[in-house]
Each structure stands twice: as structure tokens, then as C-alpha cells.
BALOBA-1460 file (C-alpha; in Angstrom, 3 decimals):
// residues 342
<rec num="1" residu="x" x="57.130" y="33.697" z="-65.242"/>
<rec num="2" residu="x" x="56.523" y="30.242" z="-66.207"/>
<rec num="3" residu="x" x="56.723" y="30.473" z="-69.743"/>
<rec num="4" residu="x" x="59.794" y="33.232" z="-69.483"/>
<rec num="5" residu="x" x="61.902" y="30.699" z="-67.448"/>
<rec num="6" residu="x" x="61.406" y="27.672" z="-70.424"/>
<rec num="7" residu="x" x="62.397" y="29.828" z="-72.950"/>
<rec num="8" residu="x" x="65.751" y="30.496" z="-70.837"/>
<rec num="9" residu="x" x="68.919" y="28.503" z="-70.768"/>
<rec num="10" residu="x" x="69.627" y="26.726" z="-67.081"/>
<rec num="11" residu="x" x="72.172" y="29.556" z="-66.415"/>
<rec num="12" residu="x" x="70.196" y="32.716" z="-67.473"/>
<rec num="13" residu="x" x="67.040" y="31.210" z="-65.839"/>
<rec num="14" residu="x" x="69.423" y="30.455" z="-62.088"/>
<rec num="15" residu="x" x="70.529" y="34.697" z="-62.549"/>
<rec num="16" residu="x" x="66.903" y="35.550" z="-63.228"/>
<rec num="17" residu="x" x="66.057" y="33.112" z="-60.122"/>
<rec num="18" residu="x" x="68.815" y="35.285" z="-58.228"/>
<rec num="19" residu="x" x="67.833" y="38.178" z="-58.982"/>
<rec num="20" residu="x" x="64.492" y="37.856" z="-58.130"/>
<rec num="21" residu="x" x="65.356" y="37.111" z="-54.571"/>
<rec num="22" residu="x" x="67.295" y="40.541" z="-53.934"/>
<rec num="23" residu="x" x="65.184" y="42.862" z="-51.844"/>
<rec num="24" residu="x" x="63.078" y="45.796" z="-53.273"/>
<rec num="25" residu="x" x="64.841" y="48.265" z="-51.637"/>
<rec num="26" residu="x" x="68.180" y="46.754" z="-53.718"/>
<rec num="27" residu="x" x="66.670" y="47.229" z="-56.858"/>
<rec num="28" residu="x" x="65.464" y="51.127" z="-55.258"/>
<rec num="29" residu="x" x="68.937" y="51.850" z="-54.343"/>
<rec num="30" residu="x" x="70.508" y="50.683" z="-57.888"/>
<rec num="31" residu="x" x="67.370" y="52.775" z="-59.640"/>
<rec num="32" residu="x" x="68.437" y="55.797" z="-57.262"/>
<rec num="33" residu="x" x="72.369" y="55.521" z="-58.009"/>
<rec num="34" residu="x" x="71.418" y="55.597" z="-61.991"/>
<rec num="35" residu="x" x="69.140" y="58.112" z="-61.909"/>
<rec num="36" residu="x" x="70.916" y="60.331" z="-59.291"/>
<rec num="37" residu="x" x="70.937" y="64.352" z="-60.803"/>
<rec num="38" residu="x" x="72.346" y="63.158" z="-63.985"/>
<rec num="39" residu="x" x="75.942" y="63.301" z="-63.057"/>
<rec num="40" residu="x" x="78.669" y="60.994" z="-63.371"/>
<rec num="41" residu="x" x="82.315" y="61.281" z="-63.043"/>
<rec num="42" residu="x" x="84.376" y="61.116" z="-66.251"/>
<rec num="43" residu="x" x="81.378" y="61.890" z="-68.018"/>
<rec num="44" residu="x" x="83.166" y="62.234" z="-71.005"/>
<rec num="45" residu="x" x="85.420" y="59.746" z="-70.984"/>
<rec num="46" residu="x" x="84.124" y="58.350" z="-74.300"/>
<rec num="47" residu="x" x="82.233" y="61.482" z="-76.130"/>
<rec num="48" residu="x" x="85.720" y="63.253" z="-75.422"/>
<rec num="49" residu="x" x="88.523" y="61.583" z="-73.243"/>
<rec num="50" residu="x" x="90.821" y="64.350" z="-73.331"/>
<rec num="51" residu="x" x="88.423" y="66.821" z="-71.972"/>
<rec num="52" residu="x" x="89.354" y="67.060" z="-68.465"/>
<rec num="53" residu="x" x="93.514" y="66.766" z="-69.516"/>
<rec num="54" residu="x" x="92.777" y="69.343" z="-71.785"/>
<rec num="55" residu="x" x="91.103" y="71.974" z="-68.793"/>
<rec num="56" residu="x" x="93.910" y="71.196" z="-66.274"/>
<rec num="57" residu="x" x="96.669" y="71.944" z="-68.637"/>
<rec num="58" residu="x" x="94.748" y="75.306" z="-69.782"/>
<rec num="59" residu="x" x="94.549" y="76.084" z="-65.733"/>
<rec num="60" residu="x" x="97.614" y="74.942" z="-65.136"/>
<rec num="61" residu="x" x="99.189" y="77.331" z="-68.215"/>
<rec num="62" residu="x" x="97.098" y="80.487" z="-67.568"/>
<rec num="63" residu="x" x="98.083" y="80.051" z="-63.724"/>
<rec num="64" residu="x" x="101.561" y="80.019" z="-64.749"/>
<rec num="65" residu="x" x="101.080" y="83.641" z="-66.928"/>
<rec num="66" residu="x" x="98.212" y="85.106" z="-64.360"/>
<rec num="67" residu="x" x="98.230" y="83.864" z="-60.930"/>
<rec num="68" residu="x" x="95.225" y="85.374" z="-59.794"/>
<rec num="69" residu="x" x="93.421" y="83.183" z="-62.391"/>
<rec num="70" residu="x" x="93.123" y="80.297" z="-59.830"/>
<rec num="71" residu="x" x="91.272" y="82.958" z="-57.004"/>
<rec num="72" residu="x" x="88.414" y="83.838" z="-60.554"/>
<rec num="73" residu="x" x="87.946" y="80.106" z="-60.941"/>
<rec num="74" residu="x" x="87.070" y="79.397" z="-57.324"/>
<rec num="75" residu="x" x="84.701" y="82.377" z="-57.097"/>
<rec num="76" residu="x" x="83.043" y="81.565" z="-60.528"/>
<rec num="77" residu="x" x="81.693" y="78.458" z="-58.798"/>
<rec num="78" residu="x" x="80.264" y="80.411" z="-55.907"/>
<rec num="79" residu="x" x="78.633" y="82.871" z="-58.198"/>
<rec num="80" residu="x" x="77.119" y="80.451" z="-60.931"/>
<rec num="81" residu="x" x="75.928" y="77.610" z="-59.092"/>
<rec num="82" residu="x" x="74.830" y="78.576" z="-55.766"/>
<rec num="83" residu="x" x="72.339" y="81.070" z="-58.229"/>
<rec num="84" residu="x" x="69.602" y="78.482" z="-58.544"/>
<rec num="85" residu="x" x="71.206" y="75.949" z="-61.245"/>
<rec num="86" residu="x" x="75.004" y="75.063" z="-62.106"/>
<rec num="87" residu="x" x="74.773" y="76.056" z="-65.857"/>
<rec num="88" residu="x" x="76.836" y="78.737" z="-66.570"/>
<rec num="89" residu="x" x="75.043" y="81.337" z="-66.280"/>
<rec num="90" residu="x" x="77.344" y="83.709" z="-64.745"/>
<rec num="91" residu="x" x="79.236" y="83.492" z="-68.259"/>
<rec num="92" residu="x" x="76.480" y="84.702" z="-70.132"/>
<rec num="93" residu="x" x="77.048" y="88.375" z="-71.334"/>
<rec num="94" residu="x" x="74.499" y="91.016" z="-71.514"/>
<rec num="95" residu="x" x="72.478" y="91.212" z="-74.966"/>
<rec num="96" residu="x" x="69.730" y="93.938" z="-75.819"/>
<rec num="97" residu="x" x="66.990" y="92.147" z="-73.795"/>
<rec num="98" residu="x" x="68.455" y="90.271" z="-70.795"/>
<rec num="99" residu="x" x="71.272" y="91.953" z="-68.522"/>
<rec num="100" residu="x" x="74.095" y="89.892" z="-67.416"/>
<rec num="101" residu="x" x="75.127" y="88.691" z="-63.611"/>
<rec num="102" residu="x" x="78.407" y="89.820" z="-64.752"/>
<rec num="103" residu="x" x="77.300" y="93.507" z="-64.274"/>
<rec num="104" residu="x" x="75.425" y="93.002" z="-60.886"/>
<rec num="105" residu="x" x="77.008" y="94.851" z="-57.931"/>
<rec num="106" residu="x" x="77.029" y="91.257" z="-56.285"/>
<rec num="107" residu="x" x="79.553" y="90.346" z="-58.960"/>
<rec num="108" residu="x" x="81.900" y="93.224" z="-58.466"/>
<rec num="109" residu="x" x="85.361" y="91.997" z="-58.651"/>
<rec num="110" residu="x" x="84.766" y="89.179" z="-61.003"/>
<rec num="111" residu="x" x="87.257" y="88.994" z="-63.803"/>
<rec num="112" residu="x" x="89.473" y="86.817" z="-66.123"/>
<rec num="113" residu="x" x="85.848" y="85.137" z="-67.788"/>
<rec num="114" residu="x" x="87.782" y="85.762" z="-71.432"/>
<rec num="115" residu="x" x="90.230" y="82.964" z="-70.256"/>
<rec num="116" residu="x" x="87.322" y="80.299" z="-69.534"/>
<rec num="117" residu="x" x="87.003" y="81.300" z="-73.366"/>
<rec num="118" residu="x" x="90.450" y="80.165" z="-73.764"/>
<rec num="119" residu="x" x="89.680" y="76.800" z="-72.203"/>
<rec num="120" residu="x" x="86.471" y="76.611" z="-74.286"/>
<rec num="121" residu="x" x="88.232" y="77.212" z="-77.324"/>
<rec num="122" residu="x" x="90.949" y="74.550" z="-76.795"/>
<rec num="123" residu="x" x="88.327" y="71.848" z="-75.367"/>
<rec num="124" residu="x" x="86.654" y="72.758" z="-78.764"/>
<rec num="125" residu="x" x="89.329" y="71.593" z="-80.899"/>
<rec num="126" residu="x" x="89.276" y="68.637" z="-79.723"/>
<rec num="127" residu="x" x="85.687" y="68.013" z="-79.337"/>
<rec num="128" residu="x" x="83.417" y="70.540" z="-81.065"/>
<rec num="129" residu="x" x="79.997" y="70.987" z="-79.993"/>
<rec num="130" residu="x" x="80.390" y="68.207" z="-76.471"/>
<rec num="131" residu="x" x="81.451" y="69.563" z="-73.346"/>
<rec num="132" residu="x" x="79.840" y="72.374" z="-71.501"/>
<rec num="133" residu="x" x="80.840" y="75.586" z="-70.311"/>
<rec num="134" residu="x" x="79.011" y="74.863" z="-67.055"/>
<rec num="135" residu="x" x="81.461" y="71.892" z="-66.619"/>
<rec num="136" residu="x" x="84.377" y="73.833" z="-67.847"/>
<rec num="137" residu="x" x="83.718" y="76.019" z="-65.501"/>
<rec num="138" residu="x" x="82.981" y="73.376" z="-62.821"/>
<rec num="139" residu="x" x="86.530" y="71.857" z="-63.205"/>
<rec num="140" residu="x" x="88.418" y="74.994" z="-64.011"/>
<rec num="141" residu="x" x="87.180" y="75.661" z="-59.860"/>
<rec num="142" residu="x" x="88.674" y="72.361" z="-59.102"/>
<rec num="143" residu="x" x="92.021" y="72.344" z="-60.642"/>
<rec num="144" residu="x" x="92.223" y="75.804" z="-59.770"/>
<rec num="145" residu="x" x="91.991" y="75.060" z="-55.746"/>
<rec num="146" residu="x" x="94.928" y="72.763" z="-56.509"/>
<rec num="147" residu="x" x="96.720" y="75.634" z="-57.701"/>
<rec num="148" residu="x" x="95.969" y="77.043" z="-54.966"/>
<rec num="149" residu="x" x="97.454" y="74.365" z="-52.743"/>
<rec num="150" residu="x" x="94.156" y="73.282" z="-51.873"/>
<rec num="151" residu="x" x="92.861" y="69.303" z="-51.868"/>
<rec num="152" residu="x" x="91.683" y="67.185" z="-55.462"/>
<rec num="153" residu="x" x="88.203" y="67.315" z="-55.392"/>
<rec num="154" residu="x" x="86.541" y="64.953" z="-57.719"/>
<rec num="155" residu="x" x="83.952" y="66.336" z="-59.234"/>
<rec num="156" residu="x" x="81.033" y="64.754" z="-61.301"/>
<rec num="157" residu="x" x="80.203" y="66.276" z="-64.551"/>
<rec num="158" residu="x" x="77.198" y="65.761" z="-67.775"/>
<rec num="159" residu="x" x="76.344" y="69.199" z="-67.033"/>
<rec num="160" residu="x" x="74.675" y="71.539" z="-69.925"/>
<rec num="161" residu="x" x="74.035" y="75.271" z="-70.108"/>
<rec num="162" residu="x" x="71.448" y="77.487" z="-69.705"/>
<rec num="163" residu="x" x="70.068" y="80.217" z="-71.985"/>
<rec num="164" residu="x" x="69.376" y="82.720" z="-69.321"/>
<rec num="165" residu="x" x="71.318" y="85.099" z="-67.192"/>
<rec num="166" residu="x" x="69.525" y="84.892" z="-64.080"/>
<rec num="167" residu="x" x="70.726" y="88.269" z="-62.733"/>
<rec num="168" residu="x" x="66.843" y="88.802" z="-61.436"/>
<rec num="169" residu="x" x="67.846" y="85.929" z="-58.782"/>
<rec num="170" residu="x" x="71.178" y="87.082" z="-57.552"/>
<rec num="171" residu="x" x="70.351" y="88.578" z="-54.475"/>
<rec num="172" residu="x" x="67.476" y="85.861" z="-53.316"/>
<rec num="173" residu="x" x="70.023" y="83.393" z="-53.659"/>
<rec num="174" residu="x" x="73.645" y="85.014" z="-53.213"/>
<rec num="175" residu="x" x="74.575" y="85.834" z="-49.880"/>
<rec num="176" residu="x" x="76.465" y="88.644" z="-49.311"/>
<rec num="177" residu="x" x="79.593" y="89.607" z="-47.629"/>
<rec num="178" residu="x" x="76.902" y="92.246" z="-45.264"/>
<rec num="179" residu="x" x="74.006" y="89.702" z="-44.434"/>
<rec num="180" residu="x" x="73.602" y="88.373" z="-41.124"/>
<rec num="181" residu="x" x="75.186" y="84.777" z="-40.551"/>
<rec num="182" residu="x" x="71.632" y="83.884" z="-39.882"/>
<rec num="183" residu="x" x="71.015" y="84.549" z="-43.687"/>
<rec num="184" residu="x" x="74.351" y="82.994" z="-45.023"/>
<rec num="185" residu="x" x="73.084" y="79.824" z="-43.350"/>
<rec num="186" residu="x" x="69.630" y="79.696" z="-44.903"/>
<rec num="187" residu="x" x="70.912" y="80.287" z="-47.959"/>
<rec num="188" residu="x" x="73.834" y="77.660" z="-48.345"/>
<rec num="189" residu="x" x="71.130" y="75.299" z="-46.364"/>
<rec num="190" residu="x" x="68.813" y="75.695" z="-49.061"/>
<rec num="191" residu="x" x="71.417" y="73.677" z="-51.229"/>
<rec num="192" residu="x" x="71.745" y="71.458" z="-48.780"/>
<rec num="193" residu="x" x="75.169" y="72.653" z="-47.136"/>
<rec num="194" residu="x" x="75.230" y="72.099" z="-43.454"/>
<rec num="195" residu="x" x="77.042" y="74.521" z="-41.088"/>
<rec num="196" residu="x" x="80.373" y="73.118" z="-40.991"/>
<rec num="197" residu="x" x="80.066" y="72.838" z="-44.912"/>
<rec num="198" residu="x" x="79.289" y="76.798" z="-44.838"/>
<rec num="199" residu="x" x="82.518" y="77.713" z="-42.420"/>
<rec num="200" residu="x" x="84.468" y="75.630" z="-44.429"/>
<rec num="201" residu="x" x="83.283" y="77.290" z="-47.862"/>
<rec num="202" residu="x" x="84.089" y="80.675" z="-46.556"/>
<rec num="203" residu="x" x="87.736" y="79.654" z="-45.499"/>
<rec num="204" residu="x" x="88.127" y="80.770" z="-49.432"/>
<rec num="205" residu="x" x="88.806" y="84.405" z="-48.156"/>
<rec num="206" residu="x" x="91.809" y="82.698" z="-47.380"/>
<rec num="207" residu="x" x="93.080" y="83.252" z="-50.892"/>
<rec num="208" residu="x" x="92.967" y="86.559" z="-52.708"/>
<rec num="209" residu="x" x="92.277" y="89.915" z="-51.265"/>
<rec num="210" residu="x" x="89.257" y="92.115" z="-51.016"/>
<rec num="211" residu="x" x="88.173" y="95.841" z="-52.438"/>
<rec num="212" residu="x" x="87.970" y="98.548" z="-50.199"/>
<rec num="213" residu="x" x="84.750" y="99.376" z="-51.477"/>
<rec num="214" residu="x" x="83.538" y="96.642" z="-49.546"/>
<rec num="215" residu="x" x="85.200" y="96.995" z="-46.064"/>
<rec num="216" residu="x" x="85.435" y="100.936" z="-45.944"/>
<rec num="217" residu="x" x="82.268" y="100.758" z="-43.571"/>
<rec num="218" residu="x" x="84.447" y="99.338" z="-41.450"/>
<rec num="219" residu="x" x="86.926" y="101.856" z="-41.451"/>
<rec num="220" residu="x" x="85.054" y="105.001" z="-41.925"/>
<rec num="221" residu="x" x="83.746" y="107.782" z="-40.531"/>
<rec num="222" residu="x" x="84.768" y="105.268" z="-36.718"/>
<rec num="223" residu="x" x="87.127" y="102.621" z="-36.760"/>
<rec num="224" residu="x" x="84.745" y="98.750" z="-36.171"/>
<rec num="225" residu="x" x="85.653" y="98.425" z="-32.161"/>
<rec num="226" residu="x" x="85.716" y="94.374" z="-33.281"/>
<rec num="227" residu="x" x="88.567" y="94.699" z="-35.714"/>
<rec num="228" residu="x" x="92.055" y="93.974" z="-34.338"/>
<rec num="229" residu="x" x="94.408" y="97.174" z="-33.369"/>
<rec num="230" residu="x" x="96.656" y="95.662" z="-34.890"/>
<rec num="231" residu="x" x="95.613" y="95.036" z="-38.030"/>
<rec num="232" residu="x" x="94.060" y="98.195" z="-38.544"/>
<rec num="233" residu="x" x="96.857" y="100.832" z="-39.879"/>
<rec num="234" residu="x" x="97.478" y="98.085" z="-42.877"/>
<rec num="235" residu="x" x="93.987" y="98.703" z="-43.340"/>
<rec num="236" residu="x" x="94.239" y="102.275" z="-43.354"/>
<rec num="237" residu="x" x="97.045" y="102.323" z="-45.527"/>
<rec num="238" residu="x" x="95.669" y="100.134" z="-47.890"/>
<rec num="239" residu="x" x="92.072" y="102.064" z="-48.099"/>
<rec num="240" residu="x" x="92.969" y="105.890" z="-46.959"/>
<rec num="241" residu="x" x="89.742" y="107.081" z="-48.493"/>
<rec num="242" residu="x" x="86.247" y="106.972" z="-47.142"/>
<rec num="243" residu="x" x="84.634" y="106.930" z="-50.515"/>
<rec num="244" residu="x" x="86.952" y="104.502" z="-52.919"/>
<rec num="245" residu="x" x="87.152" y="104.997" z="-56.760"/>
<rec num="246" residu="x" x="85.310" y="101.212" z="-57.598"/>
<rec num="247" residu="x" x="87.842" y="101.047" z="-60.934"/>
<rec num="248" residu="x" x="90.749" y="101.731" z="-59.122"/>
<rec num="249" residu="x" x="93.061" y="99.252" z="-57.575"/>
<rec num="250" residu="x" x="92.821" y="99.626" z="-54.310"/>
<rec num="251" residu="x" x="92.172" y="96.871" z="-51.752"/>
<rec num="252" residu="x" x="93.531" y="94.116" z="-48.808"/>
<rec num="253" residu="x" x="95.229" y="90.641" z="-48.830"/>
<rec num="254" residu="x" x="92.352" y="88.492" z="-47.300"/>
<rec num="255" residu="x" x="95.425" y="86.820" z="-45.231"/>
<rec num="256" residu="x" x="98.806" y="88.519" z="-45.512"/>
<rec num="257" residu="x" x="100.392" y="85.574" z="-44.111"/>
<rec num="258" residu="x" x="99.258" y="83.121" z="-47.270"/>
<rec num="259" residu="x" x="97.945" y="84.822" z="-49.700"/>
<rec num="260" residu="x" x="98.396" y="82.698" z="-52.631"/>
<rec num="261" residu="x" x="97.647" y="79.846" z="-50.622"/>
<rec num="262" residu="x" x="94.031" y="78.149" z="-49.692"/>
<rec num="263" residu="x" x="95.158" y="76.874" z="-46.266"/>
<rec num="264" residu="x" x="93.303" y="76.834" z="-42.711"/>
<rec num="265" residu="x" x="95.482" y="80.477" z="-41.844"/>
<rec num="266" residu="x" x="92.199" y="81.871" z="-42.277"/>
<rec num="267" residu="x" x="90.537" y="80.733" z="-39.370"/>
<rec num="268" residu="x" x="93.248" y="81.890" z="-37.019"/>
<rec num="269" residu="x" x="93.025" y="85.417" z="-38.488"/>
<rec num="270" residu="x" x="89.540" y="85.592" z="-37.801"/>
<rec num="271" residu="x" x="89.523" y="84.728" z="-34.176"/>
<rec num="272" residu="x" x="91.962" y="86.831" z="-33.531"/>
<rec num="273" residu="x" x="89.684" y="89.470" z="-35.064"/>
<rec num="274" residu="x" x="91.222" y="90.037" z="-38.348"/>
<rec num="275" residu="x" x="88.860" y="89.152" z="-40.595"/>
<rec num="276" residu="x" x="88.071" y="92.045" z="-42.972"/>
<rec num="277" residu="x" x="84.667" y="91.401" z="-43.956"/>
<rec num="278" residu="x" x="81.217" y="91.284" z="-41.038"/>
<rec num="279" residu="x" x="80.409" y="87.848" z="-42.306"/>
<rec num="280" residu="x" x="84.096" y="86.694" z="-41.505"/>
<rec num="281" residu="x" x="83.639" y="88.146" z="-38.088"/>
<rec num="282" residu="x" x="80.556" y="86.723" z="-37.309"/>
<rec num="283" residu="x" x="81.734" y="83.538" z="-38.369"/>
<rec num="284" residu="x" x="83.821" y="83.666" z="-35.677"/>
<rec num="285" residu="x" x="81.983" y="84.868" z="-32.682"/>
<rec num="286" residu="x" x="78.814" y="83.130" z="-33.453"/>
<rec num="287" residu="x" x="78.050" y="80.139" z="-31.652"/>
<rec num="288" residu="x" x="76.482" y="78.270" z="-34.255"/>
<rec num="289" residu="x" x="79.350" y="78.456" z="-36.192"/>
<rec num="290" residu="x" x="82.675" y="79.270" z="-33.720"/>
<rec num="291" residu="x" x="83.100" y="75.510" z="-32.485"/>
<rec num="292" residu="x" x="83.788" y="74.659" z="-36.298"/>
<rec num="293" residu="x" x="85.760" y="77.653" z="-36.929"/>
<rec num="294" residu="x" x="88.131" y="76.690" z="-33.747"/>
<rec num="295" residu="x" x="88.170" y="73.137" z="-35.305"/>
<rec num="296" residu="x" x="89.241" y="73.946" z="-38.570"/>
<rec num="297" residu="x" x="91.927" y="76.454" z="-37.059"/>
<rec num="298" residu="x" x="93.415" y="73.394" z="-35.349"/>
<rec num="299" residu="x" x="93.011" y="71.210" z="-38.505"/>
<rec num="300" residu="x" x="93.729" y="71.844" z="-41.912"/>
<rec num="301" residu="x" x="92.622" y="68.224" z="-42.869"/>
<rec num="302" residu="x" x="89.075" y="68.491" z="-41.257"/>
<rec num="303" residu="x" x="88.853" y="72.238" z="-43.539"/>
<rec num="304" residu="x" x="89.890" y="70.515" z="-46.339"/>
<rec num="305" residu="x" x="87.545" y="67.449" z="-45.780"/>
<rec num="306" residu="x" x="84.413" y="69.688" z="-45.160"/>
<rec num="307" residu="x" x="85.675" y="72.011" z="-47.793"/>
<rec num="308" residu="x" x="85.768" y="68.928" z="-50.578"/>
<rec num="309" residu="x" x="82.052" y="68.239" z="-49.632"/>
<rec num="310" residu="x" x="80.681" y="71.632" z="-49.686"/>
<rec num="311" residu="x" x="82.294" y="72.260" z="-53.024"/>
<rec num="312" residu="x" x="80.997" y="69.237" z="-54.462"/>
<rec num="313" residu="x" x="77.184" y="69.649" z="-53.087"/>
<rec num="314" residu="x" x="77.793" y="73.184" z="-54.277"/>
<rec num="315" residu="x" x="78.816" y="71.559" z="-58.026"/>
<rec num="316" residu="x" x="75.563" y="69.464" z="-58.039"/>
<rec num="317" residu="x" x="73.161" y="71.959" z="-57.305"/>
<rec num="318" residu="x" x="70.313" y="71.442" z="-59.309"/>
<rec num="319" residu="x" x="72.623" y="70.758" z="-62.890"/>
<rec num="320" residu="x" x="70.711" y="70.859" z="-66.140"/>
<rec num="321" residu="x" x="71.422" y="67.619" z="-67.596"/>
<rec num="322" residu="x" x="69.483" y="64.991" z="-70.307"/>
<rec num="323" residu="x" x="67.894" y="66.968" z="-73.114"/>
<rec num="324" residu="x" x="67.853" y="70.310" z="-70.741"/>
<rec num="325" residu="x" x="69.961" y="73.316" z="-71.434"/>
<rec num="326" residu="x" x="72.358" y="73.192" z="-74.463"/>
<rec num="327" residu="x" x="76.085" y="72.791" z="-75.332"/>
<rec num="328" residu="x" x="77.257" y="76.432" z="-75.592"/>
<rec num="329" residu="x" x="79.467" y="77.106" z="-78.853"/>
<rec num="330" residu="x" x="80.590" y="79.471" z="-76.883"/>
<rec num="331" residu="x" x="80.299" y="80.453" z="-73.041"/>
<rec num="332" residu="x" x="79.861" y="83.916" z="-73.801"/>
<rec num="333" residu="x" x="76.752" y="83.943" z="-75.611"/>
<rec num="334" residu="x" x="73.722" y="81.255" z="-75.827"/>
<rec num="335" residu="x" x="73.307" y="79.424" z="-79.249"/>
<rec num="336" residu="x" x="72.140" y="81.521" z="-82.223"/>
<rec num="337" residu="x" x="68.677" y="79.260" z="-82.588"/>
<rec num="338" residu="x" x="67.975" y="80.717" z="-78.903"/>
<rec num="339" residu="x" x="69.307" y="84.606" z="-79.600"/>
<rec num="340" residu="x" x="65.441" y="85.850" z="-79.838"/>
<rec num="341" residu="x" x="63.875" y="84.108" z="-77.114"/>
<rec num="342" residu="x" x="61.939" y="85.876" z="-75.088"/>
């Protein structure tokens, strides 16, 4: 130290001096805040500065020509990165060895993934070869839930893609609309989501509308007691058969009130037992979860403030960043040099 300080001038050697005299844990906290899961917001801002202009004006345009865009851009992020790893994977189609999660019953409903191709493509021309589909697809969600009339979240991003569908994993890791609230809990816990974080993540079946395939059980061959007289002849109407043709286009506004809107109308339905799917009524009658439900009813500023911090613990979950993953050429398929892995 000696030595180091008389090589120094009498400035550098007083901020060495001060430096010195900060506490370990400083130096922990500013070695934590760096290292952190890689992530950082504007990422980009010098690799590619338009990047994030560029994906709100593609979201923005394809809202404007498909409106139900903005509901495939909020469910993408539920599907990709509560699987294990934020990296795209969901876009990955199937190839002669590895199936994709697109084709997974879990997934059924999914659409519109050409248009994140659109967005790749124009983020391309301005950048080849630098952003990520996993971020694309990361702030396509976010910009999307403001088209949806739903808060800004900012969201971090350095994310890279993986290689892999991981279609094996779906069901360990996906809850379902089926599974006990119990289960839905464990699993968004496992990410670190606490309960209020999972009410307010499910408050996106306020937007969009649901298959019959999946609430016929409810229906048929006995009417679900729970379900709300008065909600049930739209149901019948809208599903008259037991047994649903899957390809045909049949199914119920999640809130006929709002449809096109992510707003806290959601939570009223379901205590008033109109929620279409058994996790939405469970969400509402269980007592782990019902005080936040009944909060968030009253308050579309505490749904939108637990909302913001469940989709942004959701965005970071476990992101392949540094020299992990790759920069897809395109989201679609994995790079050529990793076609024949096995």
C-alpha cells in the first residue's frame, strides 16, 4: 500500500484513501448490482439504439391491423419464461428430432408467432445479428399490455436464446388452467412470485376470451353449481356442444364488460362467480388468495402495481445472458452451426 500510494498523485492517492474507508458490505452491494442476472435496462442502447423504438412501433402497427395481437404477446411471456429460462423457447418450431412447445396441448390457443417474425425482421435491418428474440419477445409483452390499456413496465433486457424447445418441461413448470391453486402457487413461487404477485398475474384473463374446449367440463353433462345463473346461458350459447371441434372458433369473452381492456373488471367477475375457468374460481374463494383478490377489485392501481412486479420477476427468470445461448437469425429456428445437435 505504501509503495502504491507514492507512485499516486495527492488527489488519486485522497480517492484511494476514501475508498478504502467504505464498508465491505458497500463494495458487496456494488459487486451484487453489476453482477445481478446479467440484465440491464436499455441494454442496447449503444449495440443498437433503435431497438426498442423499432419493437413498439411494430406492436403498435400490427395492433392497429390485428387487435388480438396484444392478448399473443402477453401470453407468449407466460408460456416462454415461466418454462425454466426466458430464452425464447416457445418460438422454436419443431424440427425432425426435437418437438416444439408450440404443439403441446398446454399451448393450445397460441397464435400470431409469424408476427414476432415481423418484428425480428425489422429489428434486423437495423441491427443484424444483435438483439434477441427472447428480448423481442420480452418487450413485444410489454408494449403490448399498453395496448391493452395496461401500466409501462420497464423491463431489463441482454437476454440471448436458447437452442432447445423445452416441451419435455411444460407441464413440471406450467400451471394449468385445471390444477389446484395449491399448485399454481408452488409453481409461480418457484420463480419467486409471491401470492399477491400470482392473483395479480392471473387478472390477464381479463383480456381476451377462452376456448370452450377448456371450460366445457364446466358446462357438461351438469351445469358447475359455483358458476353464476346468470352468466350461464351466454355460456351455453357460446359452447352448445359437449364435445367442441378444437379448430373451430368457438369460445367466451374472459370479461364481456372489457374485453379489449387489461383492467381490475376481472376481479369483480370472479367474486361474483363468473369466472370461467376452476383456477379463476378458486382464486376467489380461497383464503390464501381472496383478501388480494377483494383488494385488487377495489384498486386498479394496487393490480397494476403487483401486476408490474410479477411481470418483471417473471421477465428475469433465470435469462441466458454473457456467452450463453445465441442471437437467433431468426426466432423460428436455432442457428444453422447448432441444426444437428443432439
Amino acid at each position: 500500500l505504501t509503495s502504491l500510494h507514492s507512485t499516486m498523485s495527492p488527489n488519486k492517492a485522497f480517492i484511494f484513501l476514501a475508498l478504502l474507508s467504505f464498508s465491505p458490505q458497500l463494495f458487496l452491494t456494488i459487486s451484487s448490482a453489476v453482477e445481478d442476472n446479467g440484465l440491464l435496462l436499455n441494454y442496447y442502447k449503444e449495440s443498437c439504439p433503435q431497438a426498442e423504438e423499432i419493437i413498439k412501433e411494430q406492436v403498435k402497427l400490427l395492433y392497429k391491423r390485428h387487435k388480438n395481437t396484444a392478448f399473443s404477446w402477453l401470453r407468449n411471456i407466460f408460456h416462454d419464461c415461466a418454462v425454466q429460462s426466458c430464452d425464447a423457447s416457445l418460438l422454436l418450431t419443431s424440427t425432425r428430432r426435437s418437438l416444439s412447445e408450440q404443439e403441446h396441448d398446454r399451448s393450445f390457443g397460441l397464435r400470431n408467432f409469424r408476427y414476432i417474425d415481423t418484428i425480428k425482421e425489422a429489428v434486423e435491418r437495423e441491427c443484424p445479428g444483435v438483439v434477441s428474440c427472447s428480448d423481442i419477445l420480452v418487450l413485444s409483452a410489454r408494449d403490448g399490455i399498453v395496448s391493452l390499456g395496461g401500466p409501462y413496465i420497464p423491463l431489463k433486457t441482454g437476454r440471448r436464446d436458447g437452442r432447445k424447445s423445452r416441451v419435455d418441461l411444460l407441464e413440471a413448470y406450467l400451471p394449468d388452467h385445471n390444477e389446484s391453486i395449491s399448485s399454481v402457487l408452488d409453481k409461480f413461487g418457484a420463480m419467486g412470485i409471491d401470492t399477491p404477485g400470482v392473483v395479480s398475474l392471473l387478472g390477464a384473463h381479463s383480456v381476451g376470451r377462452t376456448h370452450c374446449t377448456k371450460l366445457v367440463h364446466r358446462l357438461y353433462p351438469e351445469v358447475d353449481p359455483a358458476l353464476n345463473p346468470d352468466h350461464i346461458p351466454h355460456m351455453l350459447k357460446k359452447c352448445p356442444d359437449s364435445i367442441p371441434d378444437p379448430k373451430a372458433v368457438q369460445y367466451v369473452r374472459n370479461d364481456r364488460g372489457t374485453p379489449m381492456i387489461l383492467d381490475n373488471n376481472y376481479y369483480r367477475n370472479i367474486l361474483d362467480n363468473k369466472g370461467l375457468l376452476i383456477v379463476d374460481h378458486q382464486l376467489a374463494h380461497d383464503k390464501r388468495t381472496k383478501p388480494y383478490v377483494k383488494k385488487m377489485a377495489k384498486s386498479q392501481d394496487y393490480f397494476f402495481k403487483e401486476f408490474s412486479k410479477a411481470i418483471t420477476l417473471l421477465s428475469e427468470n433465470n435469462p441466458l445472458t454473457g456467452t450463453k445461448g445465441e442471437i437467433r437469425k431468426q426466432c423460428s429456428v436455432a442457428n444453422k452451426q447448432h441444426h444437428d445437435e443432439p
